[in-house]
Backbone as CSV, one residue per row, in Angstrom:
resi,resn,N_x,N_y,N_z,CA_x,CA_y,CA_z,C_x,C_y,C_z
1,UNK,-1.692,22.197,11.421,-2.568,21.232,10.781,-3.982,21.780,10.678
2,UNK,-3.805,23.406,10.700,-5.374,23.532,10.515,-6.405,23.915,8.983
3,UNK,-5.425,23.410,7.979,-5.986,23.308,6.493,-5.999,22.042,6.118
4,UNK,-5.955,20.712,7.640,-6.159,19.638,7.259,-7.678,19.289,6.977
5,UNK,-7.893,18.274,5.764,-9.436,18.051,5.607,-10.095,17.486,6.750
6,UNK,-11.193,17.746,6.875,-12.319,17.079,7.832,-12.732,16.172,7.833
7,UNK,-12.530,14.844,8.038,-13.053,13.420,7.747,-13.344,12.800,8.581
8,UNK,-14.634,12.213,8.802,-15.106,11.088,9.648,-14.001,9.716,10.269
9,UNK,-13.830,9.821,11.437,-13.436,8.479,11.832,-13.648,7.144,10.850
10,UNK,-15.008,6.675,10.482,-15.136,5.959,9.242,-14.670,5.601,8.197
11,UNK,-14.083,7.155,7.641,-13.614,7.175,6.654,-11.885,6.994,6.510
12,UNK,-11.693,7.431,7.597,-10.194,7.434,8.053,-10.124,6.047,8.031
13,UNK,-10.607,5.580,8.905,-10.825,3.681,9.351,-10.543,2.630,7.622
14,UNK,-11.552,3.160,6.831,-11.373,2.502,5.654,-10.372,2.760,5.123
15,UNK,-9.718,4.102,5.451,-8.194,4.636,4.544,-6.863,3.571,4.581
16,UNK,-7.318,3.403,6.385,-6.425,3.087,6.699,-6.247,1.042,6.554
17,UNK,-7.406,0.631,6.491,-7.965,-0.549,5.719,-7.418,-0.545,4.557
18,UNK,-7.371,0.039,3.566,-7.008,0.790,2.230,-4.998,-0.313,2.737
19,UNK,-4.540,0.398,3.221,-3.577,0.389,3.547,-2.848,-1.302,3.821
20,UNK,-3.699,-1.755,5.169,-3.527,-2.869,5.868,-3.940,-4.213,4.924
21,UNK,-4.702,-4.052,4.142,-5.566,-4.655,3.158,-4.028,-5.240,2.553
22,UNK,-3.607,-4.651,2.246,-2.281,-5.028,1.332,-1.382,-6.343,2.160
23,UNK,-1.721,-6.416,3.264,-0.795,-7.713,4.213,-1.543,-9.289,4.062
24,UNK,-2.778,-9.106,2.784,-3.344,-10.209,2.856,-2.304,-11.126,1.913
25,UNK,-1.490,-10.256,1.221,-0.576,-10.841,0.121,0.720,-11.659,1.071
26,UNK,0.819,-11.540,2.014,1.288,-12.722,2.431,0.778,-13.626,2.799
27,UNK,-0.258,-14.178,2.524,-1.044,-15.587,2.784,-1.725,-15.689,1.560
28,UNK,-1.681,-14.544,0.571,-2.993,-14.991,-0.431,-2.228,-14.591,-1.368
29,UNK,-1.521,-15.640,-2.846,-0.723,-14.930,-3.786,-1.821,-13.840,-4.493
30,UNK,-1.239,-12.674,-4.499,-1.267,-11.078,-5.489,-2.669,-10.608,-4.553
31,UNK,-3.002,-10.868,-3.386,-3.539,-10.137,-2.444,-2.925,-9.242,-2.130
32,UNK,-1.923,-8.673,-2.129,-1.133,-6.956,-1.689,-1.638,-6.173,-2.891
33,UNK,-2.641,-7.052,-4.066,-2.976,-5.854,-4.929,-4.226,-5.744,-4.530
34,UNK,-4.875,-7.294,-4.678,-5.940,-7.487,-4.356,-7.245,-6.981,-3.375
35,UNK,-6.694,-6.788,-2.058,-6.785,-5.987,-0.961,-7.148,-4.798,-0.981
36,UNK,-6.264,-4.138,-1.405,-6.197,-2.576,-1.367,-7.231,-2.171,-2.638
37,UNK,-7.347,-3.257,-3.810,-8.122,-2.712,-5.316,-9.893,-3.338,-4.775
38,UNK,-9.986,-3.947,-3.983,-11.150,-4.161,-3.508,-11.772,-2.968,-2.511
39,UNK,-11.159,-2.605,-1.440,-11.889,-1.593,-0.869,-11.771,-0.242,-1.668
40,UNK,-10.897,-0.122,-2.413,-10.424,1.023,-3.095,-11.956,1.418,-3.807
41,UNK,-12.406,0.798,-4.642,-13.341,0.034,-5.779,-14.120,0.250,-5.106
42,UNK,-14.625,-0.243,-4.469,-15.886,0.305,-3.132,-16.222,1.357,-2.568
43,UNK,-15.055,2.120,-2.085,-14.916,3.016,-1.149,-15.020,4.267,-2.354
44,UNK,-14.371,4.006,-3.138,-13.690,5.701,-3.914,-14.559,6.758,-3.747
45,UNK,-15.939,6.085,-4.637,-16.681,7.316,-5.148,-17.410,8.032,-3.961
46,UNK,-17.328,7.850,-2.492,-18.183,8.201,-1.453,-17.207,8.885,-0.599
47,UNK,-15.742,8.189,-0.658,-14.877,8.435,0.350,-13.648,9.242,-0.203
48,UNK,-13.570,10.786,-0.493,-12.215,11.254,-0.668,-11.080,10.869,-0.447
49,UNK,-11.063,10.425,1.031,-9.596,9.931,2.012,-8.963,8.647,1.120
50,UNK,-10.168,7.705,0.708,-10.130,6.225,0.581,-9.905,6.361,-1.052
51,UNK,-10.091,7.303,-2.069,-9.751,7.386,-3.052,-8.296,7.698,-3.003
52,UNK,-7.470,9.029,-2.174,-6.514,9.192,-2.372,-5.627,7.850,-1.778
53,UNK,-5.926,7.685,-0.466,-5.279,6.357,-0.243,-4.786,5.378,-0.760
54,UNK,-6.132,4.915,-1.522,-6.523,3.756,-1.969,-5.446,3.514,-3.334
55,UNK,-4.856,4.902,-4.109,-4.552,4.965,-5.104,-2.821,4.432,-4.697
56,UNK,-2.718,5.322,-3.588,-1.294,5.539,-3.258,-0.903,3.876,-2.661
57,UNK,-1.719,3.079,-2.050,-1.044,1.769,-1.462,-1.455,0.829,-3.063
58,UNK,-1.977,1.094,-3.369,-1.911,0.640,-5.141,-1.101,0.662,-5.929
59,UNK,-0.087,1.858,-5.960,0.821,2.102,-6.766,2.113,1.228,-5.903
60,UNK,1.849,1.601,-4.684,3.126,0.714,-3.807,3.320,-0.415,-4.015
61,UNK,2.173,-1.147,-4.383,2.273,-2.501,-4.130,2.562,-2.827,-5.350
62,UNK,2.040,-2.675,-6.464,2.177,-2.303,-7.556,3.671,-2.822,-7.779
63,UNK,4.522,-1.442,-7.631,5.708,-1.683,-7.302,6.718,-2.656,-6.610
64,UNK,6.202,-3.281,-5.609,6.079,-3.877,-5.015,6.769,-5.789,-5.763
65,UNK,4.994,-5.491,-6.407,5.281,-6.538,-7.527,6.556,-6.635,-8.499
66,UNK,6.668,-5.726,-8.810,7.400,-5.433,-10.050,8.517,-5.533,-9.842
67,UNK,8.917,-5.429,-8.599,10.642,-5.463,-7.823,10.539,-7.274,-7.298
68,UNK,9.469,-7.763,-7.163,9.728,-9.343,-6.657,9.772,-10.054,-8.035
69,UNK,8.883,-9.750,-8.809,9.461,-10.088,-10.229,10.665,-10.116,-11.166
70,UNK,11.563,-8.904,-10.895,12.559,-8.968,-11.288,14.097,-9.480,-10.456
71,UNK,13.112,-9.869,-9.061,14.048,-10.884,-7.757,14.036,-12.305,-8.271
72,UNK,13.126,-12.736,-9.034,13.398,-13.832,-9.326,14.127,-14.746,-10.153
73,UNK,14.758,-13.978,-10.867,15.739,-14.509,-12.298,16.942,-14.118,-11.405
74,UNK,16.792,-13.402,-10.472,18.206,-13.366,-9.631,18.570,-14.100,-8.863
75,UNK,17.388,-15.044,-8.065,17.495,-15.936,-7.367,18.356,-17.202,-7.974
76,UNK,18.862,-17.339,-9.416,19.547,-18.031,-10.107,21.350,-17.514,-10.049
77,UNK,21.621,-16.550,-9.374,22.461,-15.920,-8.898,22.490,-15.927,-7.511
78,UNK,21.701,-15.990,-7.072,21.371,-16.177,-5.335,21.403,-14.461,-4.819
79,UNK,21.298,-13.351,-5.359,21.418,-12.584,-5.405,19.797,-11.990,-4.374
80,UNK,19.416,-13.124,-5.569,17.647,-12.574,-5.663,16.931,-12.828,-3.952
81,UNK,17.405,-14.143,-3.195,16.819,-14.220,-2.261,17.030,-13.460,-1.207
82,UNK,18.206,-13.066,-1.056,18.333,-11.526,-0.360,17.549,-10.291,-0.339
83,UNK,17.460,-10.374,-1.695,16.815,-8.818,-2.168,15.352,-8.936,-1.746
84,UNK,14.611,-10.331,-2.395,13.454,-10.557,-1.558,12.857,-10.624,-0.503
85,UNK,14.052,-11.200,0.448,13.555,-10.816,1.711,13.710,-9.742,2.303
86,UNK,14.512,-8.365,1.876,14.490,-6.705,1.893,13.185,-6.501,1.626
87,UNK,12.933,-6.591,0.163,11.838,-6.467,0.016,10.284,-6.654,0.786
88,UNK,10.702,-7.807,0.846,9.424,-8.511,2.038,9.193,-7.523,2.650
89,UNK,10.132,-7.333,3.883,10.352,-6.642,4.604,10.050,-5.239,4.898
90,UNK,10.622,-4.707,3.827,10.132,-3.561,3.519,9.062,-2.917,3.168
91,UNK,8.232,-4.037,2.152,6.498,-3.441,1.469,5.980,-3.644,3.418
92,UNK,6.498,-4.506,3.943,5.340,-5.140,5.754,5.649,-3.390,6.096
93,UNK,7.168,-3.373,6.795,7.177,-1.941,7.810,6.199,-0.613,6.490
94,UNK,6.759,-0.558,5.548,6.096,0.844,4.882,4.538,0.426,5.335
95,UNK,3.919,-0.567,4.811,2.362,-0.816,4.919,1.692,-0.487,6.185
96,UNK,2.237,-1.015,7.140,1.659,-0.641,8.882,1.917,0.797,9.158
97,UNK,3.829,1.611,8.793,3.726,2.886,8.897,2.281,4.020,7.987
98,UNK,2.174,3.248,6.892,0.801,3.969,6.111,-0.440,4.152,6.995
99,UNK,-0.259,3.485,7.312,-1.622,2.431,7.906,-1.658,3.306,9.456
100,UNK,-0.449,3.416,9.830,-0.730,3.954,11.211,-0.458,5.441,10.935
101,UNK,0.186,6.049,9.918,0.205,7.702,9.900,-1.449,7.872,9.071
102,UNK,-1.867,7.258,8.729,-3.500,7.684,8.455,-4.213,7.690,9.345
103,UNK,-4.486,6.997,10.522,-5.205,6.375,11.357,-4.514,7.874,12.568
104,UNK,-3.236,8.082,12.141,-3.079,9.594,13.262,-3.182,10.648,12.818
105,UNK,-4.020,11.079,11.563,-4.153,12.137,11.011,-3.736,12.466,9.766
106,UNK,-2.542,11.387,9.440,-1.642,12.166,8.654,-2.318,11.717,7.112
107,UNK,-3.014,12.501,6.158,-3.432,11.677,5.249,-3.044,11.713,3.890
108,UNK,-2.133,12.503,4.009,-1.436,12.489,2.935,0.241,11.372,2.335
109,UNK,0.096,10.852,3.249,1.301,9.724,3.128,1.770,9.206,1.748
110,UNK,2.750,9.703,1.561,3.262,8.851,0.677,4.600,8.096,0.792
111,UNK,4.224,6.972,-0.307,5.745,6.097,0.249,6.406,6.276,-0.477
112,UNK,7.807,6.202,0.035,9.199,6.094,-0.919,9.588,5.060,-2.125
113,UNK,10.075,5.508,-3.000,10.272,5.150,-4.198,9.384,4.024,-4.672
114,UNK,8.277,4.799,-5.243,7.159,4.100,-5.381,6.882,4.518,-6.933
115,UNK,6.413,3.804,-8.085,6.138,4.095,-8.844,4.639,4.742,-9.139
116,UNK,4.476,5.976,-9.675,3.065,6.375,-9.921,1.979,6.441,-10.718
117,UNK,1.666,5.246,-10.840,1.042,4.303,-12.195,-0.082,5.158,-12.089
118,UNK,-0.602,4.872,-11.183,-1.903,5.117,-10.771,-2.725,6.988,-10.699
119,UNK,-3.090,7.686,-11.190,-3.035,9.292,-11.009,-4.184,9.799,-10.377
């Protein structure tokens, strides 16, 4: 790890904010975008870490959306409430694992099958 970048605790801290930001969307509808596009927006132009971050829990959630959206015409099948609560499930554990492999160094994280809207 020794061609890892050099970044302030601070900056790491907001990355990883970047990240956690996204769990407001369970109490606040389209806060899992909301969250993350607010510090993102703030942070970018000062903070390298918090730009790349910021982009990557963006696109997740993103995604995110786009898979609970198409859970819902399934829920008329009953199909859908299953899948949603995978889902659920799944954006929570990926978000905290982000959240905690930034916060240990790791800053390049990316999540699985994530769409890459965002460049």
């Amino acid at each position: 790890m020794s061609d890892a970048p050099q970044v302030s605790k601070d900056e790491q801290n907001w990355a990883m904010i970047c990240h956690l930001s996204a769990l407001a969307g369970f109490l606040i509808p389209f806060g899992n975008i909301a969250g993350p596009l607010i510090v993102w927006l703030i942070k970018r132009a000062e903070m390298p870490l918090v730009e790349s971050n910021g982009k990557e829990a963006l696109n997740f959630q993103i995604t995110v959306l786009i898979a609970v959206a198409v859970c819902i015409p399934l829920m008329f099948i009953l199909i859908g409430i299953p899948l949603m609560i995978i889902i659920g499930l799944g954006a929570l554990i990926l978000t905290i694992m982000a959240a905690v492999k930034v916060s240990n160094g790791e800053f390049e994280y990316r999540y699985p099958l994530t769409l890459r809207l965002l460049k």
